[in-house]
N, CA, C and O atoms as a printed pandas DataFrame, in Angstrom:
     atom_number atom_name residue_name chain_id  residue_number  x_coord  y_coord  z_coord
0              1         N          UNK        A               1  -10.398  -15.730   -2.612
1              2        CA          UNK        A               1  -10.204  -14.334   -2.985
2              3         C          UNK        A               1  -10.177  -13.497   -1.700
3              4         O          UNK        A               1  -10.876  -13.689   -0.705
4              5         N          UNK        A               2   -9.329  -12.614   -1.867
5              6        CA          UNK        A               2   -8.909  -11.914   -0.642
6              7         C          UNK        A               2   -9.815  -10.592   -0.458
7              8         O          UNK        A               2  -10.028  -10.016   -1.525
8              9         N          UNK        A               3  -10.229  -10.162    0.364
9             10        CA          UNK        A               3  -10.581   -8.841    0.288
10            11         C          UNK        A               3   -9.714   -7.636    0.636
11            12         O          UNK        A               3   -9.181   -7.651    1.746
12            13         N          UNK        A               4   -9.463   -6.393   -0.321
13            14        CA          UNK        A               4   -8.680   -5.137    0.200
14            15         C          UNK        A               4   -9.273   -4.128    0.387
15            16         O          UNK        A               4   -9.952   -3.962   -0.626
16            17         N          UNK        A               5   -9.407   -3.501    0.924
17            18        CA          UNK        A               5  -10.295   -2.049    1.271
18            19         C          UNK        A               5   -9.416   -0.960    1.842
19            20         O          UNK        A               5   -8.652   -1.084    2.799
20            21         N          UNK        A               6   -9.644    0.182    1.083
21            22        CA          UNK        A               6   -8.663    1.386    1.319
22            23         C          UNK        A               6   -9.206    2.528    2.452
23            24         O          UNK        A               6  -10.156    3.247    2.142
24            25         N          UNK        A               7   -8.620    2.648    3.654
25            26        CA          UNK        A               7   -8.732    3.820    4.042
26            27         C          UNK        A               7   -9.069    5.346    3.479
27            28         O          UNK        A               7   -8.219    5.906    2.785
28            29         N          UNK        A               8  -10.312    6.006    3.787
29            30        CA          UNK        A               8  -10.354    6.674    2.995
30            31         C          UNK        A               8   -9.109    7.671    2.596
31            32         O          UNK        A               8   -8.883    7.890    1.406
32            33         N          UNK        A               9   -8.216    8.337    3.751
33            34        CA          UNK        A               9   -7.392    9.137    3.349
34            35         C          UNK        A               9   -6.721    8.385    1.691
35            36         O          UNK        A               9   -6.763    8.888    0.568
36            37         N          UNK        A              10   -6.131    7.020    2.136
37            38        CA          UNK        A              10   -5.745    6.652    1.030
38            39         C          UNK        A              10   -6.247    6.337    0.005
39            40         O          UNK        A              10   -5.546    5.758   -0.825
40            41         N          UNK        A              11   -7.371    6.564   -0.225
41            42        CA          UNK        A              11   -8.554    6.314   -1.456
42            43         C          UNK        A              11   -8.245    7.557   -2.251
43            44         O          UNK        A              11   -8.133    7.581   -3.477
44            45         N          UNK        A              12   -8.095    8.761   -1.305
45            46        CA          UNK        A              12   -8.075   10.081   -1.932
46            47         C          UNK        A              12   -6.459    9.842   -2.485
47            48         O          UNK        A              12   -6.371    9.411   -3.635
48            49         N          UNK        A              13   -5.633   10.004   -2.003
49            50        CA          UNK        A              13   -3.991    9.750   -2.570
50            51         C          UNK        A              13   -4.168    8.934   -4.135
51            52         O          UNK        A              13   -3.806    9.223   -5.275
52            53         N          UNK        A              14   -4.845    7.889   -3.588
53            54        CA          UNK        A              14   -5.045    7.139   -5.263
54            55         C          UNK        A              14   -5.544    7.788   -5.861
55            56         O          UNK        A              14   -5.083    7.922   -6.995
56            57         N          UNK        A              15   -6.555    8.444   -5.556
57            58        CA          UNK        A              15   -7.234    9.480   -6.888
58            59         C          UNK        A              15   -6.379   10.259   -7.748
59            60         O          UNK        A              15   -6.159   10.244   -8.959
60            61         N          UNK        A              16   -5.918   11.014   -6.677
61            62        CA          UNK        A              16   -5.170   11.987   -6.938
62            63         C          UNK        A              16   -3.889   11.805   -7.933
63            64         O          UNK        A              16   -3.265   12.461   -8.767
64            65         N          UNK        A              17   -3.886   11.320   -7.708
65            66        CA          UNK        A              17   -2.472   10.171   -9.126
66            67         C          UNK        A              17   -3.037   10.309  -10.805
67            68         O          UNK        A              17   -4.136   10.576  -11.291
68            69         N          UNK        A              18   -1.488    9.931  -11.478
69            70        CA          UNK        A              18   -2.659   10.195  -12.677
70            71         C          UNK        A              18   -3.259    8.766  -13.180
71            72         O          UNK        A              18   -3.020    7.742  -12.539
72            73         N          UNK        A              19   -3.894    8.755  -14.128
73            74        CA          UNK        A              19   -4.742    7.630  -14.490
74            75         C          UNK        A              19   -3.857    6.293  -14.496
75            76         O          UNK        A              19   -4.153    5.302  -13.829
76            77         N          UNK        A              20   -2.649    6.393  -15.393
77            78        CA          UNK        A              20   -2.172    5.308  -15.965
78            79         C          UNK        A              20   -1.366    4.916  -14.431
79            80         O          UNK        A              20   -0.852    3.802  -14.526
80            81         N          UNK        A              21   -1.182    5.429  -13.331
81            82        CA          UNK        A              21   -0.778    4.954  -12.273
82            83         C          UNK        A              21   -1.829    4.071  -11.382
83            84         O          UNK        A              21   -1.814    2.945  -10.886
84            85         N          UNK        A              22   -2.588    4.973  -11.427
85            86        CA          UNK        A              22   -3.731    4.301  -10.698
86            87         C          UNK        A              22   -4.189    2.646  -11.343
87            88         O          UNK        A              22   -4.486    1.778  -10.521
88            89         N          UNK        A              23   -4.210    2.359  -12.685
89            90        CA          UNK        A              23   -4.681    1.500  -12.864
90            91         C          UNK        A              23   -3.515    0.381  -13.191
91            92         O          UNK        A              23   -3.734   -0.649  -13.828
92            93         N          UNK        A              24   -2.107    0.802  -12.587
93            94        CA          UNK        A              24   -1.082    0.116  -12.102
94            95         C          UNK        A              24   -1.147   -0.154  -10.788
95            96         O          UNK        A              24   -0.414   -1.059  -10.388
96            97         N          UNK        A              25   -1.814    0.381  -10.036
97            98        CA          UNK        A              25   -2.084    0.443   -8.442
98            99         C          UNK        A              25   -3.219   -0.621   -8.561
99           100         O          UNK        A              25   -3.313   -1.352   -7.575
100          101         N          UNK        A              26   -4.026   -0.831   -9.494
101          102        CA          UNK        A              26   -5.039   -1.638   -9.348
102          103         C          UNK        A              26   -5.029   -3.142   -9.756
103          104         O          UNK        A              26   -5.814   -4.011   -9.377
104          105         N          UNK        A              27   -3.866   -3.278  -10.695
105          106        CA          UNK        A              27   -3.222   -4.610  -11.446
106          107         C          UNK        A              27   -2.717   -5.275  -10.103
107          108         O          UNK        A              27   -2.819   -6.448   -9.743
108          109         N          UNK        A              28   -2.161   -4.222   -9.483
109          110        CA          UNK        A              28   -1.482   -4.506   -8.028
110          111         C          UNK        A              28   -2.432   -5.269   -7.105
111          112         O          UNK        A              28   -2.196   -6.409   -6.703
112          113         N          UNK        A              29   -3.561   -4.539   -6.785
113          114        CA          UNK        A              29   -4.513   -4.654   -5.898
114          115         C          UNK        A              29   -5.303   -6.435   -6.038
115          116         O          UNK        A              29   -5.529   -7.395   -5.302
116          117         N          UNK        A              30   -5.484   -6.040   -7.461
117          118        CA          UNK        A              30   -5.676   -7.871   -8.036
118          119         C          UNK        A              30   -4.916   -8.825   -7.696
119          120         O          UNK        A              30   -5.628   -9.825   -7.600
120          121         N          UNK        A              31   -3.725   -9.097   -7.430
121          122        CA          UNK        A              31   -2.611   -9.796   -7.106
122          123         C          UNK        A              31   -2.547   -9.997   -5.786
123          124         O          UNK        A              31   -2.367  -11.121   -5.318
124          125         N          UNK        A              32   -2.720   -8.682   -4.892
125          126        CA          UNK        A              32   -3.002   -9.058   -3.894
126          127         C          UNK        A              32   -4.708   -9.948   -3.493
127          128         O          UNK        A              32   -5.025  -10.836   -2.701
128          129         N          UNK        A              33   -5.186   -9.422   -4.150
129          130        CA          UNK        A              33   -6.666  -10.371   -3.479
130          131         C          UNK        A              33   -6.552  -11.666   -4.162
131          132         O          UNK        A              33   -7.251  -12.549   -3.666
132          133         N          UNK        A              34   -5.997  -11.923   -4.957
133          134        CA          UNK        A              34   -6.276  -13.524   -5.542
134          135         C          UNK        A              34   -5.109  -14.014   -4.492
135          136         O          UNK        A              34   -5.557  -14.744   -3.608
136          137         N          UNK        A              35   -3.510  -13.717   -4.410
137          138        CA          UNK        A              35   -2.640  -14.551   -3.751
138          139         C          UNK        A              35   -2.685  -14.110   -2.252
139          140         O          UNK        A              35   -2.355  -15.031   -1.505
140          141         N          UNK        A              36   -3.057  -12.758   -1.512
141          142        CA          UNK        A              36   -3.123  -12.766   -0.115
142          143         C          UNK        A              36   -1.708  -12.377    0.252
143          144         O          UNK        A              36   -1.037  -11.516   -0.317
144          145         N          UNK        A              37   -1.266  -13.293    1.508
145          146        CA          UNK        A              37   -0.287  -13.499    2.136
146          147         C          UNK        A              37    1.215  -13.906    1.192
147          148         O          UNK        A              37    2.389  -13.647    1.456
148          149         N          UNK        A              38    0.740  -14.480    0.272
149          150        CA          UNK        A              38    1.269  -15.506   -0.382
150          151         C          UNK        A              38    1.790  -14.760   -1.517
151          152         O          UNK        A              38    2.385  -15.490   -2.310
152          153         N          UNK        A              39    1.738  -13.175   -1.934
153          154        CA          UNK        A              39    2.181  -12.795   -2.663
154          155         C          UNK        A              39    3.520  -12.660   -2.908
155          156         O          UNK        A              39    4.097  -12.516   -1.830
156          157         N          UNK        A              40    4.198  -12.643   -3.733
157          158        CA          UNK        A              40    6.156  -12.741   -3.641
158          159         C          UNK        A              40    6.498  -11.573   -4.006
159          160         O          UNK        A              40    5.702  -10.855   -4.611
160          161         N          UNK        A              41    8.000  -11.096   -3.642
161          162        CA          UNK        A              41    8.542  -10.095   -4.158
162          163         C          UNK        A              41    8.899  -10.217   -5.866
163          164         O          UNK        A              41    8.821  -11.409   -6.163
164          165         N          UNK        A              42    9.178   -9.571   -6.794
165          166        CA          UNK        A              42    8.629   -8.373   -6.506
166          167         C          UNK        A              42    7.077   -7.237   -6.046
167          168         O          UNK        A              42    6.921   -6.044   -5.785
168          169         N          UNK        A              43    6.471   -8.070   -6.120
169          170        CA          UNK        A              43    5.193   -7.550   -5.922
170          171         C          UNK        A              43    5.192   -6.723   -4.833
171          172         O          UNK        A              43    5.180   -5.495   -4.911
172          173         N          UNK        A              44    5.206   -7.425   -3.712
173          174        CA          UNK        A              44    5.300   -7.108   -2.498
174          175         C          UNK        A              44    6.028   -7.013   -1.662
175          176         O          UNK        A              44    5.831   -8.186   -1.346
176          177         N          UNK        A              45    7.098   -6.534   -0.592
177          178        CA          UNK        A              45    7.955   -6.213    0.155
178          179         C          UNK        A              45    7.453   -5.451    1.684
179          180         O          UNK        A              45    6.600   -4.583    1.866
180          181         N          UNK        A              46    8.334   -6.147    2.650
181          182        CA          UNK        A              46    7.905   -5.260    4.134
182          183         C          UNK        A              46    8.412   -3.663    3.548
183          184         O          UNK        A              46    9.313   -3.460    2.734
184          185         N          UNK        A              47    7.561   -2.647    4.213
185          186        CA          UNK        A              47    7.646   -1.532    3.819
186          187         C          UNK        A              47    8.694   -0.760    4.834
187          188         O          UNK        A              47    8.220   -0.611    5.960
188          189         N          UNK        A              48    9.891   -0.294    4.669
189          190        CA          UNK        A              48   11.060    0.035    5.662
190          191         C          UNK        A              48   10.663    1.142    6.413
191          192         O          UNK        A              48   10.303    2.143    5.795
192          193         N          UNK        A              49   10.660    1.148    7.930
193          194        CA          UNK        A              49   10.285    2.382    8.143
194          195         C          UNK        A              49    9.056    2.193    9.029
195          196         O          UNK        A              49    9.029    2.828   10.084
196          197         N          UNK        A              50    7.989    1.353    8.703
197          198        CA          UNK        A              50    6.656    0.835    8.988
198          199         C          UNK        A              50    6.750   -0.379   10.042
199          200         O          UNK        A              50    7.034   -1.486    9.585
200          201         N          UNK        A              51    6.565   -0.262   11.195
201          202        CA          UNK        A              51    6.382   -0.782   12.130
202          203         C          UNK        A              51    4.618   -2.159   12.110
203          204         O          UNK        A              51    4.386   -3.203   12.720
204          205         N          UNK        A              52    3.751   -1.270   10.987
205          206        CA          UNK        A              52    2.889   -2.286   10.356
206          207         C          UNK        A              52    2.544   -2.886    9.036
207          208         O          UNK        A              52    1.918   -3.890    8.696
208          209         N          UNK        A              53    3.409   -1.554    8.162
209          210        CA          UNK        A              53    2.777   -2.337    6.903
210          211         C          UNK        A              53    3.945   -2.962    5.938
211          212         O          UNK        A              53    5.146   -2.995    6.208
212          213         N          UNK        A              54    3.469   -3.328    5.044
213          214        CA          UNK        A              54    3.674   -3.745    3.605
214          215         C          UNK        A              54    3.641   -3.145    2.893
215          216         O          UNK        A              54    2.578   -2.525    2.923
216          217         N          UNK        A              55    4.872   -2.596    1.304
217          218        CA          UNK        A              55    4.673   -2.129    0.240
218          219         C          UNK        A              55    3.888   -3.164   -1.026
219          220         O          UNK        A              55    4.443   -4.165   -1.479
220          221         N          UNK        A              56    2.907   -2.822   -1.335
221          222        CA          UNK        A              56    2.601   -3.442   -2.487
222          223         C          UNK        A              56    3.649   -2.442   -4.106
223          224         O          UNK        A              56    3.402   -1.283   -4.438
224          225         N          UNK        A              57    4.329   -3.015   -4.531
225          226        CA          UNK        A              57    4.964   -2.498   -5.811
226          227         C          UNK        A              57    4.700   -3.160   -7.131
227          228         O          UNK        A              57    5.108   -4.183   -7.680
228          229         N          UNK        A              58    3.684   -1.984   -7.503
229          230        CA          UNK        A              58    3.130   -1.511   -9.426
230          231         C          UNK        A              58    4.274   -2.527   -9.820
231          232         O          UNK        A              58    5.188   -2.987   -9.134
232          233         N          UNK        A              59    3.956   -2.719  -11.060
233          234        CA          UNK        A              59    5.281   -3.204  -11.968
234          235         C          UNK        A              59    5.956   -3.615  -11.450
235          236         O          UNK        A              59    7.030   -3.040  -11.630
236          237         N          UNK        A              60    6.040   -4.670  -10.567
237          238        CA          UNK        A              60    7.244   -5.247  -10.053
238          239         C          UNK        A              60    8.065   -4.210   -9.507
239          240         O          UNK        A              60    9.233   -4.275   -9.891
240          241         N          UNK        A              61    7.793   -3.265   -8.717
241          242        CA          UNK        A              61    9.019   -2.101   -8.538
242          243         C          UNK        A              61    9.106   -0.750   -9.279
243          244         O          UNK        A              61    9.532    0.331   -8.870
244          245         N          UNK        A              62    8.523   -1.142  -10.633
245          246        CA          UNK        A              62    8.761   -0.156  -11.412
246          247         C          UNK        A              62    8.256    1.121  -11.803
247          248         O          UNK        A              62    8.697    1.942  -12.608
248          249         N          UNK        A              63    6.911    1.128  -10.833
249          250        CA          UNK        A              63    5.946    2.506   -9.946
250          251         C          UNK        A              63    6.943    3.434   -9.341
251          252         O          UNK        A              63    7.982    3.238   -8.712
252          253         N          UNK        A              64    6.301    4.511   -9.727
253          254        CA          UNK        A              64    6.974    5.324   -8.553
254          255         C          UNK        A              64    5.926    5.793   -7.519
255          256         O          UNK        A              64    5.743    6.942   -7.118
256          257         N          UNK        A              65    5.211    4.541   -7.139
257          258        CA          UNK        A              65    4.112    4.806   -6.405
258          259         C          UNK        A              65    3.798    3.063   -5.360
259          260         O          UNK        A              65    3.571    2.023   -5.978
260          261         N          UNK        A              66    3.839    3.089   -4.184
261          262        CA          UNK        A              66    3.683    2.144   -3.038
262          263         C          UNK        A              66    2.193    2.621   -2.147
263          264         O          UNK        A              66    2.008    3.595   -1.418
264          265         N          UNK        A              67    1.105    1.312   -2.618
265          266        CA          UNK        A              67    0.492    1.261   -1.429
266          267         C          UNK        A              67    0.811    0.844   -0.362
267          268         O          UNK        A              67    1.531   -0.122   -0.614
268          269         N          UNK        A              68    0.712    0.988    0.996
269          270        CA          UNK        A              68    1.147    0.281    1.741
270          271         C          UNK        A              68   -0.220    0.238    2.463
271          272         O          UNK        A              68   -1.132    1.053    2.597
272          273         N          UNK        A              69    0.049   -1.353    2.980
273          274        CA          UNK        A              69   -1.095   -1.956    3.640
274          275         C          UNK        A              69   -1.092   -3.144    4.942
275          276         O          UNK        A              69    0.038   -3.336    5.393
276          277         N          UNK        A              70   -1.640   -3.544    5.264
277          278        CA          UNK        A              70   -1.820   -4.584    6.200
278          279         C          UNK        A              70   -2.808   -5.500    6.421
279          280         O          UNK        A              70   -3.932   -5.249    5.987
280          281         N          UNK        A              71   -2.529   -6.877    7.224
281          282        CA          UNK        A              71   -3.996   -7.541    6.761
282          283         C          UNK        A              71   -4.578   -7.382    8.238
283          284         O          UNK        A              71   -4.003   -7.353    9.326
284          285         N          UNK        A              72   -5.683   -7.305    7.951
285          286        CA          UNK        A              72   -6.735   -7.137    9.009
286          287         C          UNK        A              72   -7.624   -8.265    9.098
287          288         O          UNK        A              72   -8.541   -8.215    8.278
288          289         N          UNK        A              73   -7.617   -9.233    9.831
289          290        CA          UNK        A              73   -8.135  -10.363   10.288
290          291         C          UNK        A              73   -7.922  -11.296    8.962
291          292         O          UNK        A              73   -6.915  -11.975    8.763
292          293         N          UNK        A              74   -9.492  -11.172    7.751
293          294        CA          UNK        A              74   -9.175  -12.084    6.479
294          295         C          UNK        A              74   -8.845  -10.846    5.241
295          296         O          UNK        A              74   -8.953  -11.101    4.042
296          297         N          UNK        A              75   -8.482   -9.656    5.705
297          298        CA          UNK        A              75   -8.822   -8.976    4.762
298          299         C          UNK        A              75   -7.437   -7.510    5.012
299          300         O          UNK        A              75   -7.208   -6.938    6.078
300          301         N          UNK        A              76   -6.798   -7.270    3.764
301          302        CA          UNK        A              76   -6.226   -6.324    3.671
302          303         C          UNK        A              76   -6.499   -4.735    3.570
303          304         O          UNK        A              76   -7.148   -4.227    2.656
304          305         N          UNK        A              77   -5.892   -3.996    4.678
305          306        CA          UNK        A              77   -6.521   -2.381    4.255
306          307         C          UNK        A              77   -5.090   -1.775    4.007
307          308         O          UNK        A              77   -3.974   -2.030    4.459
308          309         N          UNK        A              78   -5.672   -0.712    2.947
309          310        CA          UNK        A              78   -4.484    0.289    2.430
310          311         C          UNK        A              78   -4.630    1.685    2.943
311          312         O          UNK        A              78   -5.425    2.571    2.629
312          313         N          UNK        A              79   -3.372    1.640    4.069
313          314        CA          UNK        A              79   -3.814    2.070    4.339
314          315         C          UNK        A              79   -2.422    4.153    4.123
315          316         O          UNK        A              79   -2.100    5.034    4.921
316          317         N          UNK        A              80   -2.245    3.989    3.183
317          318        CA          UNK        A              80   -1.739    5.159    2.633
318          319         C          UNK        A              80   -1.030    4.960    1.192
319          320         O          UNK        A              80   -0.533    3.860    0.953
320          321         N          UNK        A              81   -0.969    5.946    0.269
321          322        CA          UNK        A              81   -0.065    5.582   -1.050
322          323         C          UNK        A              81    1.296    6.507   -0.782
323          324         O          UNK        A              81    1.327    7.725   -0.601
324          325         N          UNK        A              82    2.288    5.675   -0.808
325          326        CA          UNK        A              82    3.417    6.631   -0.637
326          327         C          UNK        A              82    4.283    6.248   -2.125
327          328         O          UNK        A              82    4.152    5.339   -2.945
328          329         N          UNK        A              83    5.230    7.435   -2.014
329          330        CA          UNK        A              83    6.200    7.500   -3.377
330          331         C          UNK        A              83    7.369    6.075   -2.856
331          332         O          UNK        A              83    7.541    5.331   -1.891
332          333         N          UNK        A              84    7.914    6.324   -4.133
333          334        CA          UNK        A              84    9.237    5.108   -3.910
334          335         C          UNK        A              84    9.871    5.254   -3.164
335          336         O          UNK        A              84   10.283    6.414   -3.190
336          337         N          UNK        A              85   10.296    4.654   -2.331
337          338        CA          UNK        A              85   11.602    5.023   -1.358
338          339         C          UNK        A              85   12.901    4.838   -1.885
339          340         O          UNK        A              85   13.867    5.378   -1.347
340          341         N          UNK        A              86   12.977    4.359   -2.558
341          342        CA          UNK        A              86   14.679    4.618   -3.509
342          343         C          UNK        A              86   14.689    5.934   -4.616
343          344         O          UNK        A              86   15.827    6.199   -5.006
344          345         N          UNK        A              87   13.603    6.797   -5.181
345          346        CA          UNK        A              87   13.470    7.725   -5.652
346          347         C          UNK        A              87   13.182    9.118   -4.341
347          348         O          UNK        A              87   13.853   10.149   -4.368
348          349         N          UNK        A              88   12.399    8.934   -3.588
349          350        CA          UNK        A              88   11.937    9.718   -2.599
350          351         C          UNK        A              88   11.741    9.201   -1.097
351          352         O          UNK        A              88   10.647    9.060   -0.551
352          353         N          UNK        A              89   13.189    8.900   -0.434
353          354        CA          UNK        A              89   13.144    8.639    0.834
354          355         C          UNK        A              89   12.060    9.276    1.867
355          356         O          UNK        A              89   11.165    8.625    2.405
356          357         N          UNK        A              90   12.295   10.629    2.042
357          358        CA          UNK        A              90   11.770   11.093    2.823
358          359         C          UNK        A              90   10.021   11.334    2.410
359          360         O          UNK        A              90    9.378   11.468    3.451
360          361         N          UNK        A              91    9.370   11.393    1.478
361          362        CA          UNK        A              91    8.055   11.128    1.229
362          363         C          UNK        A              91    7.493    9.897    1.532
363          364         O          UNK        A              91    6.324    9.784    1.903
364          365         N          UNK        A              92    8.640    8.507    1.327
365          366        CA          UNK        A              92    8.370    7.420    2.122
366          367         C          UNK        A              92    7.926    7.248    3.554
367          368         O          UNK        A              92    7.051    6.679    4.206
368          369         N          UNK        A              93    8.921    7.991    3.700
369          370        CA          UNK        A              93    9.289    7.633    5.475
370          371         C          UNK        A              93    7.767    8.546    6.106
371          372         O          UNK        A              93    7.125    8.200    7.098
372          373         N          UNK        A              94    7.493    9.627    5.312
373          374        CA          UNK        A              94    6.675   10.549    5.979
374          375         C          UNK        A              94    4.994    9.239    5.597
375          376         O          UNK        A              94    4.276    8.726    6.455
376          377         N          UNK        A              95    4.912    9.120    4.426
377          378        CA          UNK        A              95    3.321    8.510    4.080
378          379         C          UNK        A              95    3.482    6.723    5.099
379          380         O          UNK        A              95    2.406    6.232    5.437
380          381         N          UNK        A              96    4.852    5.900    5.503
381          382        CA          UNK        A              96    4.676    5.307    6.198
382          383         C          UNK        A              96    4.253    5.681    7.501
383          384         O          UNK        A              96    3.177    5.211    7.869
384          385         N          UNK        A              97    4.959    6.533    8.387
385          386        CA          UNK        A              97    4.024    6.732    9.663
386          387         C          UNK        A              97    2.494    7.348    9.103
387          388         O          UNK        A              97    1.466    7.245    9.773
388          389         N          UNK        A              98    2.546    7.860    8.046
389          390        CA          UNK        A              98    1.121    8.328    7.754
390          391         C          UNK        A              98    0.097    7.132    8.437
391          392         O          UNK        A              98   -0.853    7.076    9.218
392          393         N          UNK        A              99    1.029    6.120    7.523
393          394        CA          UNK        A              99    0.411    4.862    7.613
394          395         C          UNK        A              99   -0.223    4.130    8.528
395          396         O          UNK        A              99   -1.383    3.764    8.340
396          397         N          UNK        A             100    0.848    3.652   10.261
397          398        CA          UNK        A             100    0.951    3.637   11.131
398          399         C          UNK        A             100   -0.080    3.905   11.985
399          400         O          UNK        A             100   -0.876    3.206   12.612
400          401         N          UNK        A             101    0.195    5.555   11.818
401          402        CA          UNK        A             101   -1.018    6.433   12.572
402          403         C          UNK        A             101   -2.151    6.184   12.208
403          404         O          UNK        A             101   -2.865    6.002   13.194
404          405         N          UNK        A             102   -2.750    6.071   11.163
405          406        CA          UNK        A             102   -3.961    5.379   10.307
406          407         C          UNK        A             102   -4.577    4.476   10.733
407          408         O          UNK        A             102   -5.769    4.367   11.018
408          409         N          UNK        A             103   -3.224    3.372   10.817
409          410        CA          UNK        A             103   -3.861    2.171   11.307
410          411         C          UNK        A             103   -4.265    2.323   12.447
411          412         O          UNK        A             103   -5.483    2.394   12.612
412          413         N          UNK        A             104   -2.998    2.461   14.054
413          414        CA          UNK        A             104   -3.201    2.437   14.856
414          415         C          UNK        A             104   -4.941    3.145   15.376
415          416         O          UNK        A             104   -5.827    2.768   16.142
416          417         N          UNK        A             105   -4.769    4.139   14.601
417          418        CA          UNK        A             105   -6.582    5.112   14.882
418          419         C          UNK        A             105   -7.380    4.104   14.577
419          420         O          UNK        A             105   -8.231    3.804   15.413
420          421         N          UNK        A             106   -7.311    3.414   13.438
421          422        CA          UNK        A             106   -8.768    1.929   13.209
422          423         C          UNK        A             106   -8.826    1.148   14.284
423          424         O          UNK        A             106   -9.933    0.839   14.724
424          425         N          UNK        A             107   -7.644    0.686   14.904
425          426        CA          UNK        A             107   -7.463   -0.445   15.954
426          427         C          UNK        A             107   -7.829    0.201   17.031
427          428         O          UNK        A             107   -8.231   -0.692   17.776
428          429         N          UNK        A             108   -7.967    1.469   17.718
429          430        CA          UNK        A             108   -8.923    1.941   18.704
430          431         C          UNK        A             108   -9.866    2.249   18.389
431          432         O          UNK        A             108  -10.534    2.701   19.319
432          433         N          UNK        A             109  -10.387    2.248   17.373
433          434        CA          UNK        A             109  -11.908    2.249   17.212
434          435         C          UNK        A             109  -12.367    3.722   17.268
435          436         O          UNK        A             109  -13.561    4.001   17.161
């Protein structure tokens, strides 16, 4: 079993969603900790745009909502929720460097 842990900014983004998303974000989150690395599309996809992360995709795709994340040694962090990028390019593109920047700030400590 994998471990995922959310950045707080992105803890708040999930909140902020409404219920029945969130606990599509979380069906998600399961999938990732039981399969890891090893998860397949549709589930999961490199996130375009993101120089580090990964889209995890609700419903096979069918969210209009992407965590994106990365693994950190044995363990995955999420580390922003962005909208679809085939519905909302530019909210993508903006919550991936969100992303980025996020990370890069953990990795200097």
């Amino acid at each position: 079993m994998w471990t995922v842990r959310y950045l707080p900014e992105a803890e708040a983004e999930r909140d902020a969603l409404p219920a029945n998303e969130r606990v599509a974000i979380q069906h998600a989150i399961e999938k990732l900790q039981a399969l890891g690395p090893r998860l397949p599309f549709p589930h999961s996809a490199d996130a375009r745009g993101s120089a580090r992360c990964r889209e995890l995709r609700p419903r096979a795709g069918r969210c209009p909502w992407r965590p994106l994340y990365a693994r950190a040694g044995q363990m995955f962090v999420i580390a922003a929720i962005a909208p679809d990028g085939g519905t909302n390019p530019r909210g993508f593109a903006r919550a991936s460097a969100e992303a980025d920047e996020r990370l890069a700030k953990l990795e200097d400590g």
